[in-house]
N, C-alpha and C positions, 0 to 999 in steps of 0.2 A: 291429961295425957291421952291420946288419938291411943286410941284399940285395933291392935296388929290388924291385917287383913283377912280374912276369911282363908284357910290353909285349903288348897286343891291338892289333888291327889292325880288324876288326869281328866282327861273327857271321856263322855259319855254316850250320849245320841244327842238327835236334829229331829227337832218334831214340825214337818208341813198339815199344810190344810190343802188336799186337791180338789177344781173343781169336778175332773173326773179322775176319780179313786180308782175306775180300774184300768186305764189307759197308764196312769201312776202306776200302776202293779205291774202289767208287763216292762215297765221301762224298765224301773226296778230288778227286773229280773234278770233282764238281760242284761243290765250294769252290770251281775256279778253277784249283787244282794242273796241270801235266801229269806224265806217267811220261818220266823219263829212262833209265830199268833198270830190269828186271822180273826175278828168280828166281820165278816160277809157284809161290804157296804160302807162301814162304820170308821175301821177301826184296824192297818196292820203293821204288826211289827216285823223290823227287817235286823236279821243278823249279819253277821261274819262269820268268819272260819275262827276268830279269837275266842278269848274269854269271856266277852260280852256279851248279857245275856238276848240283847238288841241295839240297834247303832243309830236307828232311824225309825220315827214312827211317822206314817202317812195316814190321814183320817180325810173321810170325806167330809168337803165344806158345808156349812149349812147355808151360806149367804151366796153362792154361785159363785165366787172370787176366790182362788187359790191366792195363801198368805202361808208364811214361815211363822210357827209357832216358838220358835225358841230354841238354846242349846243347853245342854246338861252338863254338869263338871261333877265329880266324882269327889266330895272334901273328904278332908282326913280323917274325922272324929264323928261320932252322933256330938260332943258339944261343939263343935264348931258347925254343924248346921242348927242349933240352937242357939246359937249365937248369930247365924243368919238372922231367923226368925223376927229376931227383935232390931234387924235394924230397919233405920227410915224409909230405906229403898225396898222393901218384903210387901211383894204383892198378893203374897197368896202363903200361905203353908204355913208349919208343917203339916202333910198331907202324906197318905197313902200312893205309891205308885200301883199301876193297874195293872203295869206288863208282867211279865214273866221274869222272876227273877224279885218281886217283891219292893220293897224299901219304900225310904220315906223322902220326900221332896219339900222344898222351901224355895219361892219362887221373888227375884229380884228383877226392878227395870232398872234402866240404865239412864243417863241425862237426856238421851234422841229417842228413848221411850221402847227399845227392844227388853224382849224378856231375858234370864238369865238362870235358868235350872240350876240349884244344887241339890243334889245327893247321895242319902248314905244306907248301908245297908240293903243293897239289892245281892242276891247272889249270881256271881258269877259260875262260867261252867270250864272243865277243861276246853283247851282249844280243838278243835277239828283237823284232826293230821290228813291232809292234803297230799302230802310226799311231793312238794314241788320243788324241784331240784334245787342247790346252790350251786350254778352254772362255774364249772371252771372254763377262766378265760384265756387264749393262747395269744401271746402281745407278741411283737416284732425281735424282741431278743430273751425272751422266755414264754415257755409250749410245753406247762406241764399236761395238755391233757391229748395223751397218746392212745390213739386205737381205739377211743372211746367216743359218738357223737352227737351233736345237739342234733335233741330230735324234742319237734312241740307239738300241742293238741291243740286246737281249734276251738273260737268258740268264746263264750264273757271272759274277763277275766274276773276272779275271787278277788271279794275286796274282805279284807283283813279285818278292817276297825276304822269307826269316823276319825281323823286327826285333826284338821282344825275345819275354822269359817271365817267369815270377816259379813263387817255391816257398814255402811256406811251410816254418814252421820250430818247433821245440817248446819250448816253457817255458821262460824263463830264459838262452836261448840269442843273442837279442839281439845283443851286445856280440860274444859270440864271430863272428856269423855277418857282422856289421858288418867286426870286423878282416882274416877271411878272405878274403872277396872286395876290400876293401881295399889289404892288404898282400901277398895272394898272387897277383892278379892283378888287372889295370891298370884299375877300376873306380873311379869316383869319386861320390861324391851329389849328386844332384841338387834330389832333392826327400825331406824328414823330416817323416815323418807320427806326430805324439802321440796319445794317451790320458792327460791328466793331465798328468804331468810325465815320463811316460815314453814313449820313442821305441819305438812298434810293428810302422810299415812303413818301408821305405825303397826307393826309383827311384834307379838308378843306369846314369851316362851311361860307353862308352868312352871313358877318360882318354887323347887324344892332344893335351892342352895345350891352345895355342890354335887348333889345329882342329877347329871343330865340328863334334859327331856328334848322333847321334838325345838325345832327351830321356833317355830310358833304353831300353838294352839289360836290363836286368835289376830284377826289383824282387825282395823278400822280404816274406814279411806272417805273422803269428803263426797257427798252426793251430788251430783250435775246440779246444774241450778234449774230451779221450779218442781225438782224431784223430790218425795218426802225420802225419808229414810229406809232402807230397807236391806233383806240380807244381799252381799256381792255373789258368792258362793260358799258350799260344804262340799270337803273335798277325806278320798276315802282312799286308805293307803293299801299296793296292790304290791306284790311279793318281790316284780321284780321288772325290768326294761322290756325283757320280750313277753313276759303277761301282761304289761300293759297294752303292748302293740297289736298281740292279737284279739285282745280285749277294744281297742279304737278298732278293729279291721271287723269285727264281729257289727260291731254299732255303724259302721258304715254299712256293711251289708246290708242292716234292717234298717237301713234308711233315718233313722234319727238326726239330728241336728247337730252339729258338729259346731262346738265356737270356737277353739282353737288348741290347738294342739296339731301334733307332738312338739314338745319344746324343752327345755332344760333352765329355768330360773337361776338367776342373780342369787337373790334373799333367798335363802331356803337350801338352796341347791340343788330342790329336787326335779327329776323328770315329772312332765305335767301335762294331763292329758282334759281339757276342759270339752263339756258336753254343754246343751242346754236338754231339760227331762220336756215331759209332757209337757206341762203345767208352762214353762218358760223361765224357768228356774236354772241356775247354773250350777253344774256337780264337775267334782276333778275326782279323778284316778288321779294318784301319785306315786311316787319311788324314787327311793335312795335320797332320803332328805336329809338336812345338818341335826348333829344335837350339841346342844350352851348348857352352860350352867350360869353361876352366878360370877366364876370369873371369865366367861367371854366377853371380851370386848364389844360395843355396842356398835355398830354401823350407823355413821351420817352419808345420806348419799343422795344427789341431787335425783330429782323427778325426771322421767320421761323413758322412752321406750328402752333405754341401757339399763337403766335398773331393773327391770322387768325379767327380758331371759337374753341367754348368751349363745342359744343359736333356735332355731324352730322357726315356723311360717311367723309374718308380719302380724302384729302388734293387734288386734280389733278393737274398733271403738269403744267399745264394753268396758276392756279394760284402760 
């Protein structure tokens, strides 16, 4: 008998390699990021205003090529990441984490060769009261909010905590890449996006039963042809509709690269704000996304720019 999947608890951070680490730093910053830990050069970690005690680590490359190091999941138990440990996919660990906050790591690749962080044991911190409003709204036939007004500050917006990524993956790999994240760890689907009669992408929620989590922690989606594999985007969840706006209105001011956004997805549900960083990496602000459990019904729904989003600027090559 096949041994349950590895139990998730949620995610954790996104570890890059920049080729310039401090060009990364300012971006970072102005995303909304703060620094938790600094190595000058080396090595820094970027919080939230959550309980995490980091979301994102960026490290300078050694090889002059910026590359995505991998994502982290949070399991349930120290024995279920010794029970990573020992299976066939464990590339590295059990190991010591560096950052702040401690714990222990066990490192897994995937069938298209991405890495796949688990661990357990870091300490979290309270979260950072911000005092960001919960905006009451006045609709066309109710106006609870009298005498009182939206008023905002300028400037990044705060991003909360990493919530999901996606990778893509190569030819024919499909099935395999489906089973893995599956049966190797506590993923389940949420949403099957076709081409035909064949399953291309897939959104995939942490399977903690009937507890609902985000829409998806993770998706996968096929890679152009002649492309190797590599990450789509990591996207970081922001408080609310108008922190994220002033947060894309800040990143325009400083000139950054904009891939697209504002928009409101299909699958997910959520407001989505896609950047490209330094390096040429893709990062989302998000808000107000779906949460499943294990009795949400699954979405089949064909490919192409309707499944994508349901109002926002046109579609980019990209995606």
């Amino acid at each position: 008998m096949a041994s349950p999947p590895i139990r998730l608890l949620k995610t954790a951070f996104v570890t890059y390699q920049h080729a310039d680490l401090a060009k990364a730093r300012q971006f970072l910053l102005d995303f909304g990021l703060t620094i938790a830990q600094e190595q000058p050069g080396c090595r820094i970690y970027f919080k939230g205003y959550g309980t995490e005690p980091y979301i994102y680590i960026a490290e300078q490359s050694s090889t002059g090529a910026s590359n995505f190091g991998g994502a982290a999941y949070v399991v349930d138990s120290a024995s279920e990441l010794d029970r990573a440990s020992r299976l066939d996919s464990c590339v590295g660990g059990p190991g010591t984490l560096e950052g702040p906050g401690g714990g222990q790591v066990v490192s897994l690749k995937d069938p298209a060769g991405h890495i796949v962080h688990l661990i357990h044991g870091w300490t979290e911190n309270e979260a950072d009261s911000l005092n960001l409003p919960k905006l009451v709204v006045n609709f066309e036939d109710s106006k609870p909010r009298r005498g009182t007004f939206q008023r905002f500050q300028p400037g990044p917006a705060p991003v909360f905590r990493w919530g999901h990524y996606g990778v893509t993956y190569p030819a024919g790999k499909y099935q395999a890449m489906f089973e893995w994240y599956t049966q190797t760890i506590a993923l389940a689907p949420s949403d099957v996006v076709y081409r035909g009669e064949d399953p291309v992408t897939c959104f995939f929620h942490v399977d903690r039963g009937l507890e609902y989590t985000d829409h998806h922690a993770f998706f996968f989606k096929p890679a152009k042809p002649g492309d190797k594999p590599a990450v789509a985007h990591a996207a970081f969840e922001v408080h609310d509709f108008d922190v994220q706006q002033l947060g894309h209105q800040y990143l325009v001011e400083k000139k950054y690269e904009l891939c697209w956004g504002v928009g409101r997805h299909v699958l997910g549900s959520q407001v989505f704000d896609y950047w490209f960083d330094t390096s040429g990496f893709i990062v989302e602000h998000y808000a107000d996304g779906d949460l499943v459990n294990k009795d949400t019904p699954v979405a089949h729904v064909p490919a192409g720019p309707q499944s994508l989003s349901v109002w926002g600027p046109p579609v980019p090559s990209v995606f």
